[in-house]
N, C-alpha and C positions, 0 to 999 in steps of 0.2 A: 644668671637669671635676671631680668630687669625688674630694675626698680619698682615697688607698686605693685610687681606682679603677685599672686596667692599662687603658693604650692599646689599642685593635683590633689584630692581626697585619694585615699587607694584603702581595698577592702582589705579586709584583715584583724583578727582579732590582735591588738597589743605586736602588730607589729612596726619594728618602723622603716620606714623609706629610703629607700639607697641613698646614698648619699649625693649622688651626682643630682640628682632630684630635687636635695634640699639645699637652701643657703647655706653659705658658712655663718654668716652672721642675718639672723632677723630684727629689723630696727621697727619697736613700737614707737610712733609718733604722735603726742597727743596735743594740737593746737591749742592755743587760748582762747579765754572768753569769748565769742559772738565769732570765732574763728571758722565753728564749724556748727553742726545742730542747724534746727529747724527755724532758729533766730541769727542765724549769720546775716553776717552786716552784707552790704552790695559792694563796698568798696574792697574788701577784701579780695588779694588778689593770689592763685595758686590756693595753697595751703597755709598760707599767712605767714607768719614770721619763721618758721620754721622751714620754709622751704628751698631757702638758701643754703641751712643743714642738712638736707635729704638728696636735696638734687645732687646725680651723677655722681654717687658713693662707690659705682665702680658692681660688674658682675655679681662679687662675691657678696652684696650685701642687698637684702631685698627689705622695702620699705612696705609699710602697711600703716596706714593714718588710721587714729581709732575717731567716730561717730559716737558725741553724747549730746548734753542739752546744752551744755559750754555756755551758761547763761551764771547770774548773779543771784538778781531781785525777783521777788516773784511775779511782778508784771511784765518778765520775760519767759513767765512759763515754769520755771526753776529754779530754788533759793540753791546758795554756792553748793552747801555741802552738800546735799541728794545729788546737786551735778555731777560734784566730782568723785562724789562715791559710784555715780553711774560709768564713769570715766575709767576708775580702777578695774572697775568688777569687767568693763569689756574688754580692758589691753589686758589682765589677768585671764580671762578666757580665750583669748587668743593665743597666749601664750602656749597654758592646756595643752592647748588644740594640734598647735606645732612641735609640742615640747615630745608629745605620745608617740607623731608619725617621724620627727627627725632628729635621730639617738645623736649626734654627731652636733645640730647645731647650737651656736653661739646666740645669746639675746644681749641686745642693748637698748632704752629707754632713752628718749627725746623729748623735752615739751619745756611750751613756754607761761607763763604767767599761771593760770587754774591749770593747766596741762600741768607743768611743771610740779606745780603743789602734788598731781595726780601721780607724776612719774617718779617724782620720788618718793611719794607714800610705796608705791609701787618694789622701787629699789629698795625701799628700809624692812619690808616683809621679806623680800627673797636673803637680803644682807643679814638679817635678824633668825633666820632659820624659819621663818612662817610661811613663805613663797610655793610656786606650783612646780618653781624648779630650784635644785642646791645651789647653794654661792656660786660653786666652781664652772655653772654654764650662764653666767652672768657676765659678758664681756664689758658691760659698762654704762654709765646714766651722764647726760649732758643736760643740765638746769637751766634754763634763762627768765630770769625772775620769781626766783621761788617764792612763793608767798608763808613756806614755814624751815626758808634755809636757817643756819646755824652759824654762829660766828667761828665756830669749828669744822665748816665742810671746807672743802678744799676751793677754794678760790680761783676764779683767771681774772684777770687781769688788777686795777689799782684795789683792792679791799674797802669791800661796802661796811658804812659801820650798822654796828645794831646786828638786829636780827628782821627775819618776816615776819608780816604782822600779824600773820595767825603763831607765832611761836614757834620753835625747834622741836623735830621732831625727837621724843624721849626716845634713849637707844640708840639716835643716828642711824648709818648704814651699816653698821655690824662689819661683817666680813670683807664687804663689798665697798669700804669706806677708803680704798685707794683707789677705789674704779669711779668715783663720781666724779663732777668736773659742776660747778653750779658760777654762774655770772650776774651780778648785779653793781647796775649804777648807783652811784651814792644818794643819787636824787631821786628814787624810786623807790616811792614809799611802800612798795606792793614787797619789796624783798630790802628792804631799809629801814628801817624803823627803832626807835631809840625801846635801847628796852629798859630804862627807865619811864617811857610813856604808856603809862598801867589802863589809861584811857583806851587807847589804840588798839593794846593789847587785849584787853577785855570783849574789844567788840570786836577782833577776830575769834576768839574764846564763842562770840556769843552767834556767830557768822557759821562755825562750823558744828556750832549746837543743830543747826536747820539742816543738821544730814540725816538724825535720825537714828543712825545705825548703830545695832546692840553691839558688832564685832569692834567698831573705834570709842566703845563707851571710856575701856581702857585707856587710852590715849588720853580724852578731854579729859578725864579723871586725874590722870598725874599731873596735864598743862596747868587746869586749874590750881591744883596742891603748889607746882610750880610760882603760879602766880600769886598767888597769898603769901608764900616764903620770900619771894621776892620783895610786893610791896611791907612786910614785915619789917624787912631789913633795913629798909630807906624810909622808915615814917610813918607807918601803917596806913587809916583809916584818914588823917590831916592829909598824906599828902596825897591821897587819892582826892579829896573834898578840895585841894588846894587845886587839884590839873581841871577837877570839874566848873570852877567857876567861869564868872561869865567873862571877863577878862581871858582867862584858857581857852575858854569853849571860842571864844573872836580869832584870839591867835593860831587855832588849830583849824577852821575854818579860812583862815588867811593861806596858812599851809600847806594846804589841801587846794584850793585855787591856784597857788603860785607851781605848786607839783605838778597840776593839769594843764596848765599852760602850759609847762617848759617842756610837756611833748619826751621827759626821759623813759617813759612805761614801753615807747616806741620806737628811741632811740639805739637799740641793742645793734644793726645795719652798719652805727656809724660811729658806735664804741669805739675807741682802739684800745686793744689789752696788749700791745705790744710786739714788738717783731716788726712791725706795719702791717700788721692784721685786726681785724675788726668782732667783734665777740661773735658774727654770723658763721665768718668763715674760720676761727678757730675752729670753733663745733663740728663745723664740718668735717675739717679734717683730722680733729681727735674721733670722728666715729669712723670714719673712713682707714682709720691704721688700725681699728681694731678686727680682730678673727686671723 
């Protein structure tokens, strides 16, 4: 079946679809910010950073790019979290939708920057037992710049310090915690960030407050709990007052400038994690051996 291409609908109640029919493996692919949606950028080229991962995966494995508002701020239309909840809820319905008509196949999750936040929230429901399908038809999630990886997911290539700056997801991948693969440059603050910087931290806390949704109230709920035990341990309320001054507030604005210069958010193409491969075409080919 080519890449990209959608299964046939076939009528039938609760039945599902011969197998020659369906993929062996179905790969959700969920672009980054301004990647994709109705505020995609012009320069954006294909499928954006991901498409180097998708392309030519070979027969057995069919591609399906998921459609949301893949935006930030709201003078794009959509604050991060309503985006990326919108993100979930359509690669999760897709899933559904394939998981009913084919008994047989395999799913794996792709995405980079907010995709990636999306695919692995994605991967820690099915890994966690809360998914539309069991662990055991979850072939696998590949991360490129998670914005709430963990200093505990499994790593490719040099080890990013810190955490993402929206925080680790509570629970991890459950079941599914040998099947994930997540990649971050040290310089990229989007899946980098010191997690002693309670500042950073807070205002990804406060970034995915703007989702809204009753189902991850549980989630912000323990990050937050999370974050108050943390900055507890290191100083409490001084050294939150100490990072907020105006001296901090300079140097984190300094930080942030010299992050967006150095072009590392973009940099994933030219990574090398090793081997003489580069974090794009890693990806590729750990999605490409799976099914």
């Amino acid at each position: 079946m080519a890449a990209g291409a959608v299964a046939p609908a076939v009528s039938g109640a609760g039945n599902a679809v011969a197998d020659n029919d369906c993929p062996s493996v179905e790969v959700i692919a969920i672009p980054g910010t301004l990647e994709t949606g109705p505020h995609r950028l012009d320069g954006v080229r294909g499928h954006g950073m991901l498409s180097g991962v998708t392309n030519g995966l070979g027969d057995s494995h069919q591609v399906d790019y998921i459609d949301y508002p893949a935006t930030a701020v709201w003078w794009d239309g959509e604050v991060y979290g309503t985006s990326k909840h919108k993100a979930v809820d359509n690669a999760r319905g897709l899933i559904a939708e394939m998981a009913a008509r084919c008994a047989t196949t395999q799913f794996a999750v792709v995405g980079y920057s907010q995709g990636a936040d999306a695919a692995g929230d994605l991967a820690a429901e099915i890994g966690t037992g809360h998914g539309v399908i069991p662990p055991e038809r979850f072939a696998g999630a590949g991360l490129i710049s998670d914005p709430s990886r963990s200093p505990a997911d499994i790593q490719v290539g040099p080890p990013a310090p810190g955490a993402g700056a929206e925080g680790s997801r509570p629970g991890g991948f459950g079941f599914v915690n040998d099947r994930v693969r997540t990649v971050c440059i040290a310089d990229d603050l989007y899946c980098a960030t010191d997690e002693q910087d309670y500042v950073s931290r807070l205002a990804g806390l406060i970034v995915r407050g703007t989702e809204m949704n009753p189902a991850g109230l549980w989630r912000d709920m323990l990050d937050t709990g999370v974050w108050i035990g943390d900055l507890g341990a290191h100083g409490g309320i001084p050294t939150l007052a100490s990072q907020m001054s105006r001296q901090s507030y300079e140097d984190l604005i300094d930080k942030v400038q010299s992050f967006l210069q150095s072009g590392a958010h973009v940099a994933y193409p030219r990574y090398q994690v090793g081997d003489g491969q580069n974090a794009i075409g890693w990806m590729h080919d750990y999605v490409a051996g799976m099914g």
